[in-house]
C-alpha positions as CSV (number, residue, x, y, z in Angstrom):
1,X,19.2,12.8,-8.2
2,X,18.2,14.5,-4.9
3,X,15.1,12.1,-3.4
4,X,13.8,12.8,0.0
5,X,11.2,9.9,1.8
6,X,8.8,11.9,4.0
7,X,8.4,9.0,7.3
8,X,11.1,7.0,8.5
9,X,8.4,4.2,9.8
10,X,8.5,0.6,9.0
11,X,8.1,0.8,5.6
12,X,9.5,4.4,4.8
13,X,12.9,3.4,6.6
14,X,13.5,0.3,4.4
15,X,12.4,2.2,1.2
16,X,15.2,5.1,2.1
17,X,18.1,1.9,2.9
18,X,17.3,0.4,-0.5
19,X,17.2,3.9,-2.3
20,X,20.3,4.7,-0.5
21,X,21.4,1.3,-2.1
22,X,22.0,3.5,-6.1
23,X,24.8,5.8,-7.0
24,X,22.7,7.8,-8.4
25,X,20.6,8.9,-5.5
26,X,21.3,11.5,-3.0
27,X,18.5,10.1,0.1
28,X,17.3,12.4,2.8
29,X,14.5,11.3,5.0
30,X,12.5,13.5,6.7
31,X,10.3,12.6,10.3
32,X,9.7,14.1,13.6
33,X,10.8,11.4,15.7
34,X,14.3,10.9,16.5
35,X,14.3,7.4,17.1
36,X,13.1,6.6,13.5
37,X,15.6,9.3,12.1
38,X,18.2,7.6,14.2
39,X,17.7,3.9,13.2
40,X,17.5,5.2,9.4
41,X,20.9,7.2,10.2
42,X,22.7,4.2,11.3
43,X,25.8,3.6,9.2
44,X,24.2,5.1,6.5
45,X,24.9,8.0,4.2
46,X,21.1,8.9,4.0
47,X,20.7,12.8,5.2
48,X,17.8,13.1,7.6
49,X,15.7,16.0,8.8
50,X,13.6,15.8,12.2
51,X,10.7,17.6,10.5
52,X,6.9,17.6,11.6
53,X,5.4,16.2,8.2
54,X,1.7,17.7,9.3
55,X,3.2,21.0,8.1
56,X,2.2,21.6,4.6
57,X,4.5,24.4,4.4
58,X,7.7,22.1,5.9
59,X,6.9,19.6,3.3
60,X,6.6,22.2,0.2
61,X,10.0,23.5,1.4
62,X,11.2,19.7,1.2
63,X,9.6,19.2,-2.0
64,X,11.1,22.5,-3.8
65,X,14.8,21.1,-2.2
66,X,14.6,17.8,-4.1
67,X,13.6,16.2,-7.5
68,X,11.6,12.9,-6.5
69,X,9.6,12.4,-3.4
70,X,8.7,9.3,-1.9
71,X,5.5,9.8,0.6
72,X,4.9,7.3,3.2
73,X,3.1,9.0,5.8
74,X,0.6,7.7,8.0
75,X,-3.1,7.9,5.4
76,X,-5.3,10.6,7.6
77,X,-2.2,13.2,6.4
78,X,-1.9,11.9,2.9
79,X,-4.3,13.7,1.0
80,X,-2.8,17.1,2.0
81,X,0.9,16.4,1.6
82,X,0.5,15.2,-2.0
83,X,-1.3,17.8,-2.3
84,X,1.8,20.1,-1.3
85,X,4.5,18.3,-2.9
86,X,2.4,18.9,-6.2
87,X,2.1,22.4,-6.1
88,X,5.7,23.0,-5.9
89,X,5.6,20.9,-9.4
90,X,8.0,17.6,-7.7
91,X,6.7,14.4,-8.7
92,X,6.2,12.1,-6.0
93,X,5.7,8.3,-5.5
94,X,2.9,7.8,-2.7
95,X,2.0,5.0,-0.4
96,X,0.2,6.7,2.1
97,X,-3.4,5.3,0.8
98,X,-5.3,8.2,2.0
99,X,-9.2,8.2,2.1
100,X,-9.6,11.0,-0.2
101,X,-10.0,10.5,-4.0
102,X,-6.5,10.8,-5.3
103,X,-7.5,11.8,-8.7
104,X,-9.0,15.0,-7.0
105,X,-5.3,16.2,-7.8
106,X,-4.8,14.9,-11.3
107,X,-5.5,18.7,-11.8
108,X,-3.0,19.8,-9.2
109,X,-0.2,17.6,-11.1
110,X,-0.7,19.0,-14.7
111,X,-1.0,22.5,-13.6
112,X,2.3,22.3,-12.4
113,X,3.8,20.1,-14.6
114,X,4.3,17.0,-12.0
115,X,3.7,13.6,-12.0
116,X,2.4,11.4,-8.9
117,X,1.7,7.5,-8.9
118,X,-0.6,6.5,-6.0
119,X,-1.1,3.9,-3.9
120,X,1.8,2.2,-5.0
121,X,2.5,-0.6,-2.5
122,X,1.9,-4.2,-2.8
123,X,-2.4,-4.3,-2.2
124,X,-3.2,-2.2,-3.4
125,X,0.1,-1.5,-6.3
126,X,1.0,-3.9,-7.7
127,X,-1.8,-5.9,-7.3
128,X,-3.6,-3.4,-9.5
129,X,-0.7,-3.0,-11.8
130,X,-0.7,-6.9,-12.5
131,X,-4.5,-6.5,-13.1
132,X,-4.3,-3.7,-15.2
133,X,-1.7,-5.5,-17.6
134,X,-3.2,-8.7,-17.7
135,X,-7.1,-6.5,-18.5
136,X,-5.0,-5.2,-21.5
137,X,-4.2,-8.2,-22.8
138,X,-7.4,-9.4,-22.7
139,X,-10.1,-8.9,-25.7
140,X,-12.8,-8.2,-22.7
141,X,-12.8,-8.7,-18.9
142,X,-15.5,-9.6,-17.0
143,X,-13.8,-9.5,-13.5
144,X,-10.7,-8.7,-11.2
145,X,-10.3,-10.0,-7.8
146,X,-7.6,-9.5,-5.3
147,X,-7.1,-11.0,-1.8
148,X,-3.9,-9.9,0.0
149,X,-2.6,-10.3,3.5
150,X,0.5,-9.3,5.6
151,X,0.7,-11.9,8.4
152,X,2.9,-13.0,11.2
153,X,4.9,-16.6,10.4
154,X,3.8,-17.6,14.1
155,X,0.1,-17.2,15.0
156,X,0.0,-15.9,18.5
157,X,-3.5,-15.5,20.8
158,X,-5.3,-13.8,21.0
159,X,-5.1,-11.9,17.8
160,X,-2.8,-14.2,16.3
161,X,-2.1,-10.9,13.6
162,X,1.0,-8.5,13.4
163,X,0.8,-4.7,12.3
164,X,3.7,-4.2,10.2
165,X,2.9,-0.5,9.6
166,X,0.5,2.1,11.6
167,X,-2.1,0.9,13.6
168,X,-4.3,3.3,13.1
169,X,-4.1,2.7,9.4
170,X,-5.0,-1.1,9.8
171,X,-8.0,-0.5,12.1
172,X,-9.1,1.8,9.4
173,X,-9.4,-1.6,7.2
174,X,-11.9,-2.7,9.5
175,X,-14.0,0.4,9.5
176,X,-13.9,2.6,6.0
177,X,-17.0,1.2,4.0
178,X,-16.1,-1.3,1.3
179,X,-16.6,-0.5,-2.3
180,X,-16.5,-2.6,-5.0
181,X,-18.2,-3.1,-8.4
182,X,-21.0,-6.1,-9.0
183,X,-22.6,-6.0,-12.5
184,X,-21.4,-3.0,-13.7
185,X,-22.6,-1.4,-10.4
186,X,-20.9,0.5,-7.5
187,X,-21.9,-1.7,-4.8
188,X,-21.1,-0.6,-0.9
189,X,-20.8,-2.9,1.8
190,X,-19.1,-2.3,5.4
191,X,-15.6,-4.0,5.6
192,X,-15.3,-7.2,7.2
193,X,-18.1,-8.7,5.3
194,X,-19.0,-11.5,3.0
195,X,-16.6,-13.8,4.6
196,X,-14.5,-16.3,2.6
197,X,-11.7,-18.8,3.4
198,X,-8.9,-19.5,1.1
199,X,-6.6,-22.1,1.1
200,X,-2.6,-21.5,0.5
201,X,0.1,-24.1,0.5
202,X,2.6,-21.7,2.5
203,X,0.2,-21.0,5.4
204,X,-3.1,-23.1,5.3
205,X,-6.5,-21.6,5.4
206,X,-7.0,-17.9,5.6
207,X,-10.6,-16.3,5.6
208,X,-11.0,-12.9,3.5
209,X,-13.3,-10.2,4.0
210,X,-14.6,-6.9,2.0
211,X,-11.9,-4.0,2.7
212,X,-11.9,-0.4,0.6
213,X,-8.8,-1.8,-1.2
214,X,-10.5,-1.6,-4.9
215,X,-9.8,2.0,-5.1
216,X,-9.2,4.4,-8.0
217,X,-9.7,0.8,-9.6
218,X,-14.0,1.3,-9.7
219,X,-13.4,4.3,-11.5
220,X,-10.7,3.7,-14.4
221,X,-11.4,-0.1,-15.1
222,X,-14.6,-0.8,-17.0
223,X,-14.9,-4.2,-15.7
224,X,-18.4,-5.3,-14.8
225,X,-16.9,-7.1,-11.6
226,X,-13.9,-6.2,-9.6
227,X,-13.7,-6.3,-5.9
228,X,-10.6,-6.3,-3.5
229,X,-10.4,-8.5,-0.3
230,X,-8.0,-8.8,2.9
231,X,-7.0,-11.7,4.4
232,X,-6.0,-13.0,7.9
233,X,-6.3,-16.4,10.0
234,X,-9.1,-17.3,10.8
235,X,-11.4,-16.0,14.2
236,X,-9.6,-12.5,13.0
237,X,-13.1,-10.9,11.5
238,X,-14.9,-11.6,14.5
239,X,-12.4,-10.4,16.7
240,X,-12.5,-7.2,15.4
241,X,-16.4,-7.4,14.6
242,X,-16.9,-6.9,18.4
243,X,-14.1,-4.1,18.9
244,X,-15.7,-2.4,16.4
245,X,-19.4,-3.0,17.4
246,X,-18.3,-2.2,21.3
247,X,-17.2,1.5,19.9
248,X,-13.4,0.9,20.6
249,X,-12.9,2.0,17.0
250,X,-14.9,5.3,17.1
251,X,-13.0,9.0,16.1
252,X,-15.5,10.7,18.5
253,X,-14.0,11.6,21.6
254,X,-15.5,10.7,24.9
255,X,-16.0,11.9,28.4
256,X,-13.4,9.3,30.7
257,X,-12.9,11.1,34.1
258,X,-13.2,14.7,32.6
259,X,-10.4,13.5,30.0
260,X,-11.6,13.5,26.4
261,X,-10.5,10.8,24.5
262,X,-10.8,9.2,21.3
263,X,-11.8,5.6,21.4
264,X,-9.3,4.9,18.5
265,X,-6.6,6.5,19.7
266,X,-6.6,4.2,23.2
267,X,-7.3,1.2,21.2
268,X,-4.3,1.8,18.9
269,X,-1.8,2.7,22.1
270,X,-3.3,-0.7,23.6
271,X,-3.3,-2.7,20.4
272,X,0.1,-1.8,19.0
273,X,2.0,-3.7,21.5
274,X,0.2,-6.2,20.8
275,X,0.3,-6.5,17.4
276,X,4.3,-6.0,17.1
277,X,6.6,-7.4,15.4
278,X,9.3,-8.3,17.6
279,X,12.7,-8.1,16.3
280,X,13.7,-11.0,14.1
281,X,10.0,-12.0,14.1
282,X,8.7,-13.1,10.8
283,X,6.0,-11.9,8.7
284,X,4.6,-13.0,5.5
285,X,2.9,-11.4,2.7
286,X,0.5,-14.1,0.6
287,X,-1.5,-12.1,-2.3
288,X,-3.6,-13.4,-4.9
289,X,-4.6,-11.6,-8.2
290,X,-7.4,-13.6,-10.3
291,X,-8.3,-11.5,-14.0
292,X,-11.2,-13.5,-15.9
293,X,-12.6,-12.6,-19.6
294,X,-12.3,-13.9,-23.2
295,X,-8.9,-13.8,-25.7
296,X,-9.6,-15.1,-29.2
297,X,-12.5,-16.5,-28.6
298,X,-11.8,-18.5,-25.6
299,X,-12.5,-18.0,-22.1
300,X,-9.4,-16.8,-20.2
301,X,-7.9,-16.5,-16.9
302,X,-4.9,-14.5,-15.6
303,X,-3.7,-15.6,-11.7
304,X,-0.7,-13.8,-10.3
305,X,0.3,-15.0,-7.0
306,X,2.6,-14.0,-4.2
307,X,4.3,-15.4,-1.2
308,X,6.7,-13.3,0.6
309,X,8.4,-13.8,4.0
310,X,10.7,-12.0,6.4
311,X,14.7,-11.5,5.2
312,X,16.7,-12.8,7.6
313,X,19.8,-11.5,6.3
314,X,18.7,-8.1,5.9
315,X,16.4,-7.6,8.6
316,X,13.7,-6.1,6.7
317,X,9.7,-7.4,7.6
318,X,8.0,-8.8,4.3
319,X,5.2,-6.5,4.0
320,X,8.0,-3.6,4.2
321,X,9.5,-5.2,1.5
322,X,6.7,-6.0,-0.9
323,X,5.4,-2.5,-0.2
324,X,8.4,-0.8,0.0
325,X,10.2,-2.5,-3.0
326,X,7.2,-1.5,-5.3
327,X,7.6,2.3,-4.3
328,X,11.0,2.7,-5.0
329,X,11.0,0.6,-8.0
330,X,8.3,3.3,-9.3
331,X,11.0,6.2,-8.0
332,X,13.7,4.4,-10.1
333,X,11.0,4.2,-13.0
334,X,10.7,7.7,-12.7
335,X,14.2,8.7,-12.3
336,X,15.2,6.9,-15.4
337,X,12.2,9.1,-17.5
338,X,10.2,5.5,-18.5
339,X,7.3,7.4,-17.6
340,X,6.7,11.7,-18.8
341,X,3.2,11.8,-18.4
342,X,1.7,14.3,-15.9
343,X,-1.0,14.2,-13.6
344,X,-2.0,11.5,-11.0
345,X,-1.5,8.1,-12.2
346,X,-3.2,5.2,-9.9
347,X,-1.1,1.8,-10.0
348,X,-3.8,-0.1,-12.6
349,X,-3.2,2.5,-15.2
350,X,0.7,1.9,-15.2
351,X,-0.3,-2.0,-15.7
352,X,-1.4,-0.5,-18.7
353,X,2.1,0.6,-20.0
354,X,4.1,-3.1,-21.0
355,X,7.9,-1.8,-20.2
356,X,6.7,-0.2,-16.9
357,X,5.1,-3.4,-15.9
358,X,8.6,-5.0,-17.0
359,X,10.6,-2.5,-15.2
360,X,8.6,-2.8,-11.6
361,X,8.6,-6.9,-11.9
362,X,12.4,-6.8,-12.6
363,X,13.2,-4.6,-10.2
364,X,11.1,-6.8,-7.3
365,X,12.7,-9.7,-8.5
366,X,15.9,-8.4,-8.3
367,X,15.0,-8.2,-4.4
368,X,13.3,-11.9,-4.0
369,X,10.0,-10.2,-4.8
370,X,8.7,-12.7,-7.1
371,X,4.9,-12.9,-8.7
372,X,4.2,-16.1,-10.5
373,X,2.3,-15.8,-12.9
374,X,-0.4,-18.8,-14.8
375,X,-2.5,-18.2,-17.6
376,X,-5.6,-21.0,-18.3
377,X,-7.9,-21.0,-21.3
378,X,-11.1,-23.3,-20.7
């Protein structure tokens, strides 16, 4: 089975190494920069392509030469390469977590007979696989709540926060509106509010704010309550309160000695350093799925929880890995025809689907992925 992973970045290069991993897989990665392709290429037998993924027509041509795809390109192009790889009728896995309302191409998908699961990465994936399945085996559900976080081991000032995939995508956290569900109610707030802290044996006290993480969730759960939350140490919100407030995260350009420039795209160049990962540096990944409602009679409560850290041996960052491991676990899904359906699927309603929810929780722990799971009755 030909599969080809469109971005060789920090989480796309992993995904193409452990797809690379089957016998049954022929991997190509495509990306326009040579040092990604390069470090992918390395001792590898995965095929790559310097391609510039903007290209709709450069990514249908990719599409119509292979049978899976794997996107993981940076969210501001995601909406339009789905988009593509549909209409050539290739199903894809996607972890790009566009703005854009992914089931605006359910349509696209059954017209030409293609499947796509979205947002399929660890927060949101299989957070909202875990809390689809454990909604379904629940007589009613009043709420869902997620709080996830990709952190570095070693807090270090002054942000004391590692980006472990695009910058540009993480300072997008901190300014897409928040939308969540209160009551039965879609209910918007602006991300980084209604501050929380939480308190994890592995790393101590985090504090969680609102983030846009809740997704295609608002839509296809009828759960009174759901809302999704990120977290990171503490000091983080207001850090980024003021960057945000000061207009260092703005998309309009402005006038800086007869240079136009976008505020983001300087604060990205000057935060990315920053925020890097050196190699051998560890991250963690800490996520925490709580599903509430009634089963025979008696008030229930799902908790999945997740602690993830750095693989020495393997080199490969925890939030690559819990991200990464999800989305080709869903390729391998798909390869193997556990799932025909077409159209766009969104990770909650596979959660719906038992032997999927099997399948993607095997397959993680197969790689040291491992959600524990407790169920209370009160």
């Amino acid at each position: 089975m030909k599969i080809v992973v469109l971005g060789a970045g920090l989480v796309g290069g992993p995904m193409a190494l452990d797809l690379a991993k089957d016998s049954g897989f022929d991997v190509t990665v495509a990306d326009i920069r040579d040092e990604a392709l390069e470090r992918v290429a390395r001792g590898t037998k995965i095929r790559v392509v310097k391609t510039d993924l903007s290209d709709t027509e450069a990514v249908a041509r990719l599409s119509n030469e292979h049978d899976l795809v794997l996107s993981a390109v940076p969210g501001f192009m995601g909406f339009a390469t789905l988009k593509a790889v549909l209409e050539t009728g290739t199903s894809c896995v996607d972890i790009a977590f566009f703005p854009e309302d992914p089931l605006e191409l359910d349509s696209v998908a059954k017209r030409h007979a293609a499947t796509a699961f979205v947002d399929m990465g660890v927060g949101p994936g299989m957070s909202s696989v875990l809390a689809g399945h454990a909604h379904s085996q629940l007589d009613t559900t009043d709420s869902i709540i997620t709080y996830v976080g990709g952190l570095p081991r070693v807090r270090r000032w002054p942000y004391e926060y590692a980006a472990v995939f695009s910058p540009v995508d993480v300072i997008e956290e901190y300014v897409r509106p928040a939308r969540y569900v209160e009551n039965g109610h879609l209910v918007t707030r602006p991300a980084l509010s209604d501050p929380e802290l939480l308190e994890f044996p592995e790393v101590g006290t985090l504090e969680a704010f609102n983030t846009d993480g809740l997704r295609t969730m608002a839509k296809t759960m009828k759960v009174p309550n759901m809302k999704e939350k990120t977290m990171r140490y503490p000091g983080h919100i207001e850090k980024m309160a003021v960057l945000r407030a000061t207009g260092f995260f703005g998309t309009e350009p402005v006038d800086v000695g007869g240079v136009k420039v976008r505020p983001v795209d300087l604060t990205a160049k000057l935060l990315f350093p920053m925020w890097k990962l050196q190699p051998g540096e560890a991250d963690v990944t800490v996520m925490r799925v709580i599903v509430e409602g009634t089963k025979n009679g008696k008030r229930t409560r799902w908790t999945y929880d997740l602690f993830d850290s750095f693989d020495h041996v393997s080199g490969v960052h925890s939030m690559a890995r819990t991200t990464g491991y999800t989305a080709t676990a869903a390729i391998r899904l798909l390869g193997k025809g556990m799932f025909t359906d077409k159209g766009v699927f969104p990770p909650e309603l596979v959660g719906l689907r038992r032997p999927c929810v099997e399948f993607l929780r095997k397959e993680l722990e197969q790689r040291n992925v491992k959600y524990v799971e407790t169920i209370e009755t009160f």
